[in-house]
C-alpha positions as CSV (number, residue, x, y, z in Angstrom):
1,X,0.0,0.0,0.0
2,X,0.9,3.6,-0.4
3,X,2.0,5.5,2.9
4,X,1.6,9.4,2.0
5,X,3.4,11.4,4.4
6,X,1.4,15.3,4.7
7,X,3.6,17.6,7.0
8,X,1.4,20.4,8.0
9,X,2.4,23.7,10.0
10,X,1.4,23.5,13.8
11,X,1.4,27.2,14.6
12,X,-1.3,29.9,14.8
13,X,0.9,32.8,14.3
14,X,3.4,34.4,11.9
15,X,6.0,36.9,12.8
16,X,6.2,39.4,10.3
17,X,9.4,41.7,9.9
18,X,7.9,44.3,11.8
19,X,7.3,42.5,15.0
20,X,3.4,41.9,14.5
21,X,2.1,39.0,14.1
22,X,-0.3,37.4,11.0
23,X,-2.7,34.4,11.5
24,X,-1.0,31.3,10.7
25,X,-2.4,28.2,10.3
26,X,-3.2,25.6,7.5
27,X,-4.8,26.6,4.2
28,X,-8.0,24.8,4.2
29,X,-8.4,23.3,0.5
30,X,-4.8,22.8,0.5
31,X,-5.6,20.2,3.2
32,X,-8.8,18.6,2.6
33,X,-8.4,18.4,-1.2
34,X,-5.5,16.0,-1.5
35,X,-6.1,14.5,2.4
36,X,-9.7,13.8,0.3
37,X,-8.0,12.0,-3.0
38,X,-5.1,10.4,-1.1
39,X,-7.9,8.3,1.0
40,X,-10.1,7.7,-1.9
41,X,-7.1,6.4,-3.8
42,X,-6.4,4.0,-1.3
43,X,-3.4,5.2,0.3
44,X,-2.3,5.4,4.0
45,X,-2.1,8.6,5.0
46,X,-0.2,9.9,8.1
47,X,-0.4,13.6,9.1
48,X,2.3,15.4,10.8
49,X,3.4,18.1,12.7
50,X,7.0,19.6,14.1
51,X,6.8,18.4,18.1
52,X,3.6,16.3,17.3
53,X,2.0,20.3,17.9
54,X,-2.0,20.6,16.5
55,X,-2.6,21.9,13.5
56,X,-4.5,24.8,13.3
57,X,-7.1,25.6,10.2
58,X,-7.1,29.3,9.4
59,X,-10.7,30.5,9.6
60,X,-9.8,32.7,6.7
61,X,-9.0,29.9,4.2
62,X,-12.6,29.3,4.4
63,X,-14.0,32.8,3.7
64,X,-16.1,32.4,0.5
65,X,-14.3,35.5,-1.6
66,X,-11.3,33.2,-1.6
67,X,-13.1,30.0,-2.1
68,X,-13.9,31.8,-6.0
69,X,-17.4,32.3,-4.1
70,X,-17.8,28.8,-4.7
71,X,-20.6,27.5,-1.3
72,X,-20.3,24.0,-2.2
73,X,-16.7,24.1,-1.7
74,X,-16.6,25.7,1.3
75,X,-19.5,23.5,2.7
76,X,-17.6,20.2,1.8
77,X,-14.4,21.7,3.4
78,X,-16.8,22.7,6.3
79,X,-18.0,19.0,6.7
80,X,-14.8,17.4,6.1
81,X,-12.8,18.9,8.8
82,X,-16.0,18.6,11.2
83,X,-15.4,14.8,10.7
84,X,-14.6,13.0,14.2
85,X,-11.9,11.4,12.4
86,X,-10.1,14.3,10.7
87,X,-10.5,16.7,13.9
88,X,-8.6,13.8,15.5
89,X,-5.8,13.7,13.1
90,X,-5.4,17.7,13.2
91,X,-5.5,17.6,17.1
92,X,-3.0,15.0,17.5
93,X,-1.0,14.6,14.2
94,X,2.6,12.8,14.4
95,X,5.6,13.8,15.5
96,X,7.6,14.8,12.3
97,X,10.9,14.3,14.4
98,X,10.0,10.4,15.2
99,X,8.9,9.2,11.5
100,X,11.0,7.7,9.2
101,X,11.6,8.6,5.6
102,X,11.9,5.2,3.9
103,X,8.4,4.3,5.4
104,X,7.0,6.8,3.0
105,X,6.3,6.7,-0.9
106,X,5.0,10.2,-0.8
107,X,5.9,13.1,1.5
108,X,3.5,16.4,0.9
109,X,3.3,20.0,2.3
110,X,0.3,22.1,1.7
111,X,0.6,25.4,2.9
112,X,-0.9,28.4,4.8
113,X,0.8,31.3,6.4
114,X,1.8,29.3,9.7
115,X,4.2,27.4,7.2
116,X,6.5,30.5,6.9
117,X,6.8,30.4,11.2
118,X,8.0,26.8,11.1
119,X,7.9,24.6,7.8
120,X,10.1,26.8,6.0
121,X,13.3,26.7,5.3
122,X,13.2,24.1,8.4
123,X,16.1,21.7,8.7
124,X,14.2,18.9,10.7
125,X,11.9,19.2,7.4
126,X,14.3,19.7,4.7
127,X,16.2,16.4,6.0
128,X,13.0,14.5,5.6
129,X,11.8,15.6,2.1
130,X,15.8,14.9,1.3
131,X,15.7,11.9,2.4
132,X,12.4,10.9,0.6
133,X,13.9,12.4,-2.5
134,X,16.9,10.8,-2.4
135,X,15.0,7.4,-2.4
136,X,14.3,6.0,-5.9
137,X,10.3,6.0,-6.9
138,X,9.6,8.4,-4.1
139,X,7.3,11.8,-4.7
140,X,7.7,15.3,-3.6
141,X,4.8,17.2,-3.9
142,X,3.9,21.1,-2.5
143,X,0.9,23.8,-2.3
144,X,1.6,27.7,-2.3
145,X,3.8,28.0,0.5
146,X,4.5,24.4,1.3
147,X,7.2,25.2,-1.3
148,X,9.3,26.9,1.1
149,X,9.9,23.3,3.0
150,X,12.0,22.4,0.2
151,X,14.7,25.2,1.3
152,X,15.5,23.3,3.9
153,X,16.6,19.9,2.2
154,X,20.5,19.2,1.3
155,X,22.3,16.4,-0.1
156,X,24.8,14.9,2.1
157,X,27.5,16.9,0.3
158,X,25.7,20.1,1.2
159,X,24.0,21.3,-2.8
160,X,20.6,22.0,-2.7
161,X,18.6,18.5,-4.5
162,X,16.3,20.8,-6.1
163,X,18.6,23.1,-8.0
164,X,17.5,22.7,-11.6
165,X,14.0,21.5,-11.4
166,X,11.3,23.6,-12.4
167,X,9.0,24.5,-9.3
168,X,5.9,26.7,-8.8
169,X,4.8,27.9,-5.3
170,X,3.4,31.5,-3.8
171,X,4.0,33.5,-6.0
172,X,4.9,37.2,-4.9
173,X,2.0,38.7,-7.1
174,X,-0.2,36.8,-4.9
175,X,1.7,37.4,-1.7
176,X,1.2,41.2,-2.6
177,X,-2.4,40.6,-3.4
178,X,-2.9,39.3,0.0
179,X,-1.3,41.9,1.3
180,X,1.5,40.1,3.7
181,X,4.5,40.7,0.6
182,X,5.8,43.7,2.3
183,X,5.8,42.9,5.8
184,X,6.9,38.8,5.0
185,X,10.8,38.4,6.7
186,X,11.5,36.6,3.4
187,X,9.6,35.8,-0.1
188,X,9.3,32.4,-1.2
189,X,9.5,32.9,-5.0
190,X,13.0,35.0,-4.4
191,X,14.8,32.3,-1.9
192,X,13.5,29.3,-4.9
193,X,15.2,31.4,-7.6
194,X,18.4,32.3,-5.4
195,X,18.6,28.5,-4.5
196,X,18.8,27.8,-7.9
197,X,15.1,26.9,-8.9
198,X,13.4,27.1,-11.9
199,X,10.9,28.9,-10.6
200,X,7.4,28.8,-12.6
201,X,4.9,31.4,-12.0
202,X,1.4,30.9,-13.7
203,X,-1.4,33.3,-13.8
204,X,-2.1,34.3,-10.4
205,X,-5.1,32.6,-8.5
206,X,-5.3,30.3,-10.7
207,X,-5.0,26.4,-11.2
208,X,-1.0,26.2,-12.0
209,X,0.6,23.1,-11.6
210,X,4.2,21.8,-12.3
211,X,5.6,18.2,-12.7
212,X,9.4,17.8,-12.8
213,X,9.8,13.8,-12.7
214,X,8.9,13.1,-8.9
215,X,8.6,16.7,-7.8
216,X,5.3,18.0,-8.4
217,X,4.5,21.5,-7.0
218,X,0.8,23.6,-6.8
219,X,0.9,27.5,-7.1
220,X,-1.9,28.0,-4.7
221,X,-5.3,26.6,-2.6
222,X,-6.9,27.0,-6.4
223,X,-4.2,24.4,-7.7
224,X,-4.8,21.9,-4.5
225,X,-6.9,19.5,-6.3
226,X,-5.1,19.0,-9.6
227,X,-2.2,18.8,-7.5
228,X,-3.2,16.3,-5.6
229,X,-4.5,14.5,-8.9
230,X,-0.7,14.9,-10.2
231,X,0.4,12.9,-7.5
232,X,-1.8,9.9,-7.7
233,X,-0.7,10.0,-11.6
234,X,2.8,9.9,-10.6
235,X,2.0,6.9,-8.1
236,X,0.3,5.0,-10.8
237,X,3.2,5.7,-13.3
238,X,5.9,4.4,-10.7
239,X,3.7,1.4,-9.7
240,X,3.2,0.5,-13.1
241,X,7.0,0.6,-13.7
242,X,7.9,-1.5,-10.7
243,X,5.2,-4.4,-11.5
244,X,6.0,-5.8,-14.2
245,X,10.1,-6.1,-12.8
246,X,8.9,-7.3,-9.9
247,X,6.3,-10.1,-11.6
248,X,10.0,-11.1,-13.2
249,X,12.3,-11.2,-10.4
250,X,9.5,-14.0,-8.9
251,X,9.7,-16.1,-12.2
């Protein structure tokens, strides 16, 4: 089976460069969407936190304007996270520090502004989405601001593993848009290109999203289900590549 790894922020707060402080938190279709298709696919999914902390929904994520006034979407997101089983999981998610890299197929990061307080640029993160990449067959996948976990991975020789690959994320149009671009300690989009990314930016708000081989990134909470899609269609791909040598190694 399929063991998904989802590493979500567990703080409430972000520390802008001014000394205030902006709701954190968890984007909410960045979340539910590909928690949603990851189950329905059939996969194991384990949910994560730094220090085993909660992880907070930000109320905002579910404000309708930003949900493309779309009520369905915001009930099923509504109804999702109200589920006994899902409020469990966000109360008391894992311990990111005690799981192991080569129990997972997939490690993801969707993303919210409490990502920039903790996720990013993280080196108890970056070691684990290393370590997942550097395994053959194993998936990387991001949303908006989960990019900025990657910052934080190295190869044992100290380069950056994503140097190269073409990567979308939160995009500083859309940082501006939000208004949190002037005030953010440090812009995602800027430290992916200085890093040595080929950073993609599609239209803002809209459904962008990139595959490089195994690394498959989302440019916002609009891109969360197609995203999410990618990553079963990179599953399949790799499972359908390791069947038939495995069918022959048992001959």
């Amino acid at each position: 089976m399929t063991r998904v790894l989802i590493v979500l922020t567990g703080t409430k707060e972000w520390r802008l460069k001014d000394g205030s402080k902006h709701f954190g938190g968890v984007w909410s279709p960045e979340f539910v969407y590909p928690h949603d298709r990851f189950t329905k696919a059939g996969y194991e999914v384990v949910v994560a936190t730094l220090g085993g902390l909660p992880a907070p929904i930000d109320p905002a994520s579910l404000n309708l304007g930003l949900q493309e006034n779309d009520q369905a979407a915001v009930d099923f997101q509504r109804d999702y996270l109200s589920r006994p089983e899902i409020d469990a999981v966000l109360a008391r998610p894992s311990r990111l520090e005690e799981l192991r890299s080569e129990d997972f197929d997939v490690i993801f990061v969707p993303g919210g502004f409490g990502v920039f307080e903790d996720l990013g640029d993280n080196a108890v993160v970056g070691r684990m989405v290393a370590k997942v990449w550097g395994q053959e067959g194993k998936i990387v996948g991001t949303l908006c601001s989960g990019v900025s976990a990657l910052l934080g991975a190295r190869t044992d020789d100290g380069a950056w593993p994503f140097a190269g690959k073409r990567i979308c994320g939160f995009p500083t149009t859309e940082m501006v848009d939000f208004g949190v671009a002037q005030g953010a300690p440090w812009l995602p989009e800027a430290r992916l290109i200085k890093a040595g990314a080929r950073y993609v930016q599609g239209q803002k708000h809209t459904d962008v999203v990139v595959v490089d081989g195994n690394l498959i990134t989302g440019q916002n909470g609009a891109s969360s289900k197609r995203t999410a899609e990618a990553v079963v269609d990179q599953v399949d791909k790799m499972t359908k590549r390791t069947t038939p040598v495995m069918a022959a190694l048992s001959d």
